[in-house]
DONUZA-752475 format. One line per field, with one value per residue: residue number from 1; x negated, y negated, z of N, C-alpha, C in turn. Coordinates in steps of 0.1 Angstrom, whole numbers, plus 5000, padded with zeros to 4 digits. Example, Ala and Ser with C-alpha at 12.3 -4.5 7.8 and 13.67 -1.06 7.14 Angstrom:
% residues 2
zamar: 1,2
n.xx: 4868,4872
n.yy: 5057,5022
n.zz: 5078,5071
ca.xx: 4877,4863
ca.yy: 5045,5011
ca.zz: 5078,5071
c.xx: 4868,4871
c.yy: 5033,5000
c.zz: 5078,5079
***
This chain:
% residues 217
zamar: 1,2,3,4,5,6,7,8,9,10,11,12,13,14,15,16,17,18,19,20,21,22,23,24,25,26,27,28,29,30,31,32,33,34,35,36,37,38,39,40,41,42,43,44,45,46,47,48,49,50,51,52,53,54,55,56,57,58,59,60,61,62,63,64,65,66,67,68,69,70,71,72,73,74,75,76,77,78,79,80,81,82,83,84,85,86,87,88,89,90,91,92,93,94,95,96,97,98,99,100,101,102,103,104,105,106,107,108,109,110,111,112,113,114,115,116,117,118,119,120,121,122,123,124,125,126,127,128,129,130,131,132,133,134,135,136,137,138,139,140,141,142,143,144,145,146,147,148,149,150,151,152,153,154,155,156,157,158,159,160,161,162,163,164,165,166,167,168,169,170,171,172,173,174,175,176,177,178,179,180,181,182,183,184,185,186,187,188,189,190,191,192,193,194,195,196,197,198,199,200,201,202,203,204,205,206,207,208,209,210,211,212,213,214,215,216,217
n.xx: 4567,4561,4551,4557,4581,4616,4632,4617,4618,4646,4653,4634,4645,4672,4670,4662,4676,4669,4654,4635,4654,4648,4634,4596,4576,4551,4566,4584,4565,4552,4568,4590,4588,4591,4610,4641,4650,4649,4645,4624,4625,4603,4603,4618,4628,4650,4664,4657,4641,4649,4676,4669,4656,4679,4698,4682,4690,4681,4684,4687,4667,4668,4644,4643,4634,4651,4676,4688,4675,4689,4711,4721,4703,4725,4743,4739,4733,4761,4770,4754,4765,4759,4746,4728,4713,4712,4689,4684,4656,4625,4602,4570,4574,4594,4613,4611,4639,4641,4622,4610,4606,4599,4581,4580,4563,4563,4546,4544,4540,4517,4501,4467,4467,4495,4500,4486,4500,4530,4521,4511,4532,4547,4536,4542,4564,4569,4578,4562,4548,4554,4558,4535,4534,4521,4518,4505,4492,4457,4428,4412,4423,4439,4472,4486,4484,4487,4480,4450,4450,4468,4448,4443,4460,4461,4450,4428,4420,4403,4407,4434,4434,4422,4432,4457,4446,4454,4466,4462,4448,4458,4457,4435,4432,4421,4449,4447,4461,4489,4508,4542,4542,4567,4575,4575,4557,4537,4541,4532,4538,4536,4526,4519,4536,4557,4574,4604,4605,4616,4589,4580,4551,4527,4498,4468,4466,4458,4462,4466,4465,4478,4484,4491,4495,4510,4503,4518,4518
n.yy: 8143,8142,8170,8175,8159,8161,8157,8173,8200,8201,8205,8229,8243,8248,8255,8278,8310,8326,8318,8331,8342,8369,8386,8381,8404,8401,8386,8406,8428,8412,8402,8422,8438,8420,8411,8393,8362,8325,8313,8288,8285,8267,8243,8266,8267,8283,8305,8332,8343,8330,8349,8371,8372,8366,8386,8402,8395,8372,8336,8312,8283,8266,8246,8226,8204,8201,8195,8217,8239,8245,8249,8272,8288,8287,8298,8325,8330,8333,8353,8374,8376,8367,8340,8310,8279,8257,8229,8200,8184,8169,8191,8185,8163,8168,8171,8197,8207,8217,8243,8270,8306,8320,8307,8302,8299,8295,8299,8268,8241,8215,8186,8184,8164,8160,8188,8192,8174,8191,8214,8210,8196,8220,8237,8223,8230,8252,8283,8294,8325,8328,8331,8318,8320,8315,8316,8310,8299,8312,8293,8309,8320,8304,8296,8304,8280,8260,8225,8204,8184,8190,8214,8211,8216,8242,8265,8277,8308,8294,8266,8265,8280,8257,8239,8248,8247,8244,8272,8302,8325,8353,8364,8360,8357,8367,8380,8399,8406,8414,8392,8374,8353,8330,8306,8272,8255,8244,8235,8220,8200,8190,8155,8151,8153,8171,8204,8217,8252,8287,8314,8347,8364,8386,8384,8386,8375,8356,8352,8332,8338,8336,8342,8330,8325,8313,8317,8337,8330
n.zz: 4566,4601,4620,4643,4656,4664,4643,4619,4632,4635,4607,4597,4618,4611,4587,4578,4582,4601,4629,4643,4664,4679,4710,4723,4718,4742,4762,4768,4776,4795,4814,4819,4846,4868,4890,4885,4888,4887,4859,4835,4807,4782,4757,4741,4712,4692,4713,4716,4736,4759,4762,4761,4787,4805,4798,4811,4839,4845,4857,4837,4824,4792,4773,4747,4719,4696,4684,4665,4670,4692,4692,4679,4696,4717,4701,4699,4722,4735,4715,4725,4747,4775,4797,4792,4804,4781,4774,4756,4753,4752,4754,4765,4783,4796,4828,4852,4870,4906,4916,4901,4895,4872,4847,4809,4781,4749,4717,4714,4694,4704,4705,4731,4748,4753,4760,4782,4795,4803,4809,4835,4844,4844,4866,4890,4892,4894,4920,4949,4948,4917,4883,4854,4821,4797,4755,4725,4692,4689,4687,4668,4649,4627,4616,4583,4560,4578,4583,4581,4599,4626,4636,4663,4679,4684,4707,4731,4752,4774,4776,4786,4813,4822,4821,4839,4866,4891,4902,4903,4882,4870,4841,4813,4778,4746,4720,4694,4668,4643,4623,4616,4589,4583,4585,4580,4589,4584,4561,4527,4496,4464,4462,4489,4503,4533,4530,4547,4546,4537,4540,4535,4547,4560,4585,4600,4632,4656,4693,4722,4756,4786,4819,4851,4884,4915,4947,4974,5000
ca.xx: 4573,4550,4553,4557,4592,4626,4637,4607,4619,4657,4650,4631,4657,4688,4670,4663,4689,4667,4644,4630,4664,4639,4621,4584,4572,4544,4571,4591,4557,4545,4582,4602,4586,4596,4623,4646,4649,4652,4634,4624,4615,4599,4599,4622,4629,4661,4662,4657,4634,4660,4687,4666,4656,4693,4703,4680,4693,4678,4692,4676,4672,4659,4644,4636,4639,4652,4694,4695,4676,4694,4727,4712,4701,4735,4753,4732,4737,4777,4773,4747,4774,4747,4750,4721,4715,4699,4690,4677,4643,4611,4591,4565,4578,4605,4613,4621,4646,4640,4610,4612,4601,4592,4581,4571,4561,4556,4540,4548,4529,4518,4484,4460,4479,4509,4502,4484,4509,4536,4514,4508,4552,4552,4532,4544,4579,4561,4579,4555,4552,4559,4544,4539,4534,4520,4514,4503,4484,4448,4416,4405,4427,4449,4485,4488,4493,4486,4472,4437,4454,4474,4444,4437,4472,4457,4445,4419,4422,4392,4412,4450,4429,4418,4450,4464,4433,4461,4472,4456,4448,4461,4452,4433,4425,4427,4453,4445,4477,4496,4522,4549,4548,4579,4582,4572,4553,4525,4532,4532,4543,4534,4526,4512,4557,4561,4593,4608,4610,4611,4582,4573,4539,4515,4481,4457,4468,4451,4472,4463,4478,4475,4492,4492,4507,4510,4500,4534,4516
ca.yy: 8142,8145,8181,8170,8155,8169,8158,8181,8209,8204,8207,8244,8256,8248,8257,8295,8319,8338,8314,8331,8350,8382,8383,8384,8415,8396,8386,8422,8436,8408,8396,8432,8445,8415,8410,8382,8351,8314,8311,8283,8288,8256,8248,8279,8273,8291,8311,8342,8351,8331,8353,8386,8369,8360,8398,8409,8393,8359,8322,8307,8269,8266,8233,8223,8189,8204,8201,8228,8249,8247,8248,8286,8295,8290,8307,8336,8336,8335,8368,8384,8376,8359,8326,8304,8263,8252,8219,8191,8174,8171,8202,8174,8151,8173,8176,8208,8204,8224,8251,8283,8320,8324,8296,8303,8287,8304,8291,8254,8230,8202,8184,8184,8151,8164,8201,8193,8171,8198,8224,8203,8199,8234,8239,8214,8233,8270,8287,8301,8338,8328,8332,8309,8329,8302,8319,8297,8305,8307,8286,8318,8327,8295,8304,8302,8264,8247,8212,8205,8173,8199,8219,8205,8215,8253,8268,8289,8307,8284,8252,8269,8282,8248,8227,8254,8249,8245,8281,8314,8329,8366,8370,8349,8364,8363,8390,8402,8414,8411,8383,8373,8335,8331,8286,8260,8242,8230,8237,8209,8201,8178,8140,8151,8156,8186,8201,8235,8261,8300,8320,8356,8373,8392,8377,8385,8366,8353,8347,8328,8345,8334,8347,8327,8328,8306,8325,8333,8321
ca.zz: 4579,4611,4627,4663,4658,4661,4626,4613,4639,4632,4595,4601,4622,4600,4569,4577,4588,4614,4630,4664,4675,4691,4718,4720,4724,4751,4772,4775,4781,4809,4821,4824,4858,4880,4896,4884,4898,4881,4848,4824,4790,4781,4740,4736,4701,4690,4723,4716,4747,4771,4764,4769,4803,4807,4798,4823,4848,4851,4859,4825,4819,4782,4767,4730,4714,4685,4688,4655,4674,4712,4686,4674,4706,4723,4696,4702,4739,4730,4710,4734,4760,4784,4800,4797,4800,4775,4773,4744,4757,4749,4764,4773,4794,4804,4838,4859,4886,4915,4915,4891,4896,4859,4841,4800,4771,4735,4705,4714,4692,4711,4710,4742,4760,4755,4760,4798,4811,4801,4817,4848,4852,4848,4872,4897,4889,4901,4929,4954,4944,4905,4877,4843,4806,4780,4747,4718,4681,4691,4675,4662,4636,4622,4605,4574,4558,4586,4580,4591,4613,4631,4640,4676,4687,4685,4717,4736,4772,4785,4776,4791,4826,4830,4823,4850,4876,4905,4902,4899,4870,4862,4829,4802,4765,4729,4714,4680,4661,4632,4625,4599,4589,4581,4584,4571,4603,4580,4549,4519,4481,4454,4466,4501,4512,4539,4532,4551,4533,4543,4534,4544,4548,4573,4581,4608,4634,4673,4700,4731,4761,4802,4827,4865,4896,4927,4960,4978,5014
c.xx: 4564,4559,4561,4569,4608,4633,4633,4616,4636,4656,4645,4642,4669,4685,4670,4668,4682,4652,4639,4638,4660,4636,4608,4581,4562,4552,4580,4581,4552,4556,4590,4600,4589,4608,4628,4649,4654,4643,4637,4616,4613,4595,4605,4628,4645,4668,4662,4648,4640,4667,4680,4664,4669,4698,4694,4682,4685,4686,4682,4677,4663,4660,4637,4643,4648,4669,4699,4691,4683,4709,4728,4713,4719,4747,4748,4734,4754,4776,4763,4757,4769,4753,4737,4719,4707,4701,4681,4671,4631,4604,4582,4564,4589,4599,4615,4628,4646,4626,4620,4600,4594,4593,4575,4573,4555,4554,4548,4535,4525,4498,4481,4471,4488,4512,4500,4496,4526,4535,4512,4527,4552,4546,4533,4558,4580,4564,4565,4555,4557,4553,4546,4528,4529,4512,4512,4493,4471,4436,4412,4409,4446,4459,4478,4487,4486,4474,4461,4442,4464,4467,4443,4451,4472,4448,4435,4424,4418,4404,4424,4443,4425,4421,4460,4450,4437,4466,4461,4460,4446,4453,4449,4426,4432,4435,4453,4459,4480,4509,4524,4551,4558,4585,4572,4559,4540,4524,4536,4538,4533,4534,4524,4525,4550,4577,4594,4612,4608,4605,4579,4561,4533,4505,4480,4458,4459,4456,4467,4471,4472,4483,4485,4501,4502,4509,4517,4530,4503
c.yy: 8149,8160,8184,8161,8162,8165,8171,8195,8213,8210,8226,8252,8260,8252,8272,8298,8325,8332,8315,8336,8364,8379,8384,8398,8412,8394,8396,8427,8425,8408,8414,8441,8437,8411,8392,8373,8336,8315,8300,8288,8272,8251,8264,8281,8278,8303,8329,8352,8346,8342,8368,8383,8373,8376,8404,8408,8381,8349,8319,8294,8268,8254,8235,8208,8190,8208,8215,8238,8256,8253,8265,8296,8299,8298,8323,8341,8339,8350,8376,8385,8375,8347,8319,8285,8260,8236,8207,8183,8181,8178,8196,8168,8156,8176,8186,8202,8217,8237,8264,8298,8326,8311,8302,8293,8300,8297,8277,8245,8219,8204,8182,8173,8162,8179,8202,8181,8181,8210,8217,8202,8214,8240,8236,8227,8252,8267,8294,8318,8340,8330,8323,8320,8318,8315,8309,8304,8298,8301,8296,8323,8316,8299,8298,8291,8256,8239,8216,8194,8180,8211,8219,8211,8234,8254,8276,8291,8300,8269,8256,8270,8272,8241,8238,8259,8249,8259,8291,8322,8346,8371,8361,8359,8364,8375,8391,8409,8410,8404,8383,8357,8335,8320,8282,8247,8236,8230,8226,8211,8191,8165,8140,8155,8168,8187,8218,8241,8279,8308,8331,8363,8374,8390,8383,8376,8369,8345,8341,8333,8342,8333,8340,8327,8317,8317,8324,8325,8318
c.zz: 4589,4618,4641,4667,4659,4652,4620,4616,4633,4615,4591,4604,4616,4590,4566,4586,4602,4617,4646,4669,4682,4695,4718,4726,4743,4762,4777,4784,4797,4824,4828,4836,4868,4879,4893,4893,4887,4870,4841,4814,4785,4762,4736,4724,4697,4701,4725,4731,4759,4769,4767,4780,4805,4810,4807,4836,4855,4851,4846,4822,4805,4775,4753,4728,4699,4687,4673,4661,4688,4702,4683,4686,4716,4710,4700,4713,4736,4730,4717,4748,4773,4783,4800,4794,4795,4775,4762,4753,4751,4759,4769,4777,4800,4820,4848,4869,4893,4909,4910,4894,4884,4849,4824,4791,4757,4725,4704,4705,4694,4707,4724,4752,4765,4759,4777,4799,4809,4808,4833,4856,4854,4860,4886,4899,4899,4914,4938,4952,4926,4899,4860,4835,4799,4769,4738,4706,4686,4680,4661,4647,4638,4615,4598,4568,4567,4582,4589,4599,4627,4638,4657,4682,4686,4703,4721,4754,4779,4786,4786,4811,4826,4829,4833,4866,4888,4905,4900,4888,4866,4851,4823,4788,4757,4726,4698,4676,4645,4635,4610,4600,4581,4587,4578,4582,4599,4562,4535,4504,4473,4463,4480,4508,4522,4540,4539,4540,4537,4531,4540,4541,4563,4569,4595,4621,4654,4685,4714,4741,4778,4806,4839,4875,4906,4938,4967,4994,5011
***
């Protein structure tokens, strides 16, 4: 089953109990000094980094293609006792309606196409004075598993700063850290199959991280 579909994705999220319900640490540390406003989370997964938005006092619209994971995420907002709209579309062709004050995006796996014209809505979507977060696993250091056809849908700052060349560019750089893989998002069996399956370990991991903003005048 190809990666890049919401079968693949539903399959993941329904198969392990705790898939993404925290926040990123990246976005407490970039997100918790401005002042709330409208936010999308774009590919938010299970929503664990809406509903900290949400709980700090954001408007939150959160898209994923993946109805086990929006199903996750809204239980989660329930018991955080947060309101946020999430909605089933494809993070790539999705549309914003109306312009947003905090636009993010975290470890979304998309290839190049589909990754700039995703980045180019989001960008179209940027309130004046806003700012857009894309994080993403960098070139430098591949999870775990992952196929080598799945390589290309890895990132660098140079590629992200120049699928956001309408905006100014805050911050661009690799973060070295430690991660827990802990899915399945490339990994295989007997007869070439990929099936989900939850696995945990810490690797070495390289995180792609840019921070921009739109000028407010």
């Amino acid at each position: 089953m190809s990666t890049d579909t919401p079968e693949f994705w539903n399959e993941i999220c329904a198969g392990i109990e705790d898939c993404g319900s925290g926040s990123d640490e990246m976005l407490v540390d970039q997100a918790g000094g401005l002042t709330p406003g409208r936010a999308l989370d774009n590919g938010c997964g299970t929503g664990g980094n809406a509903v900290w938005l949400a709980k700090q006092g954001w408007s939150v619209t959160a898209v994923d293609h993946s109805v086990a994971a929006i199903e996750k995420g809204q239980r989660l907002a329930a018991a955080q006792g947060v309101n946020v709209e999430f909605v089933v579309a494809d993070a790539s062709t999705y549309q914003p309606q109306g312009l947003y004050d905090l636009i993010t995006s975290f470890y979304i796996q998309l290839f190049p196409p589909q990754r700039a014209n995703m980045l180019a809505n989001m960008s179209k979507a940027l309130a004046p004075g806003g700012t857009v977060l894309f994080v993403s696993h960098d070139k430098s250091s591949p999870p775990p598993g992952w196929w080598e056809e799945d390589l290309p849908s890895l990132t660098t700052p140079e590629e992200i700063v120049a699928e956001l060349s309408d905006l100014q560019i805050e911050q661009a750089f690799v973060l070295n850290h430690k991660a827990e893989h802990s899915h399945a998002s490339s990994a295989h069996h007997g007869g070439g199959e990929r099936e989900p399956h939850e696995a945990h370990e810490f690797y070495d991991s390289g995180s792609t991280i840019v921070k921009a903003t739109r000028p407010a005048n």
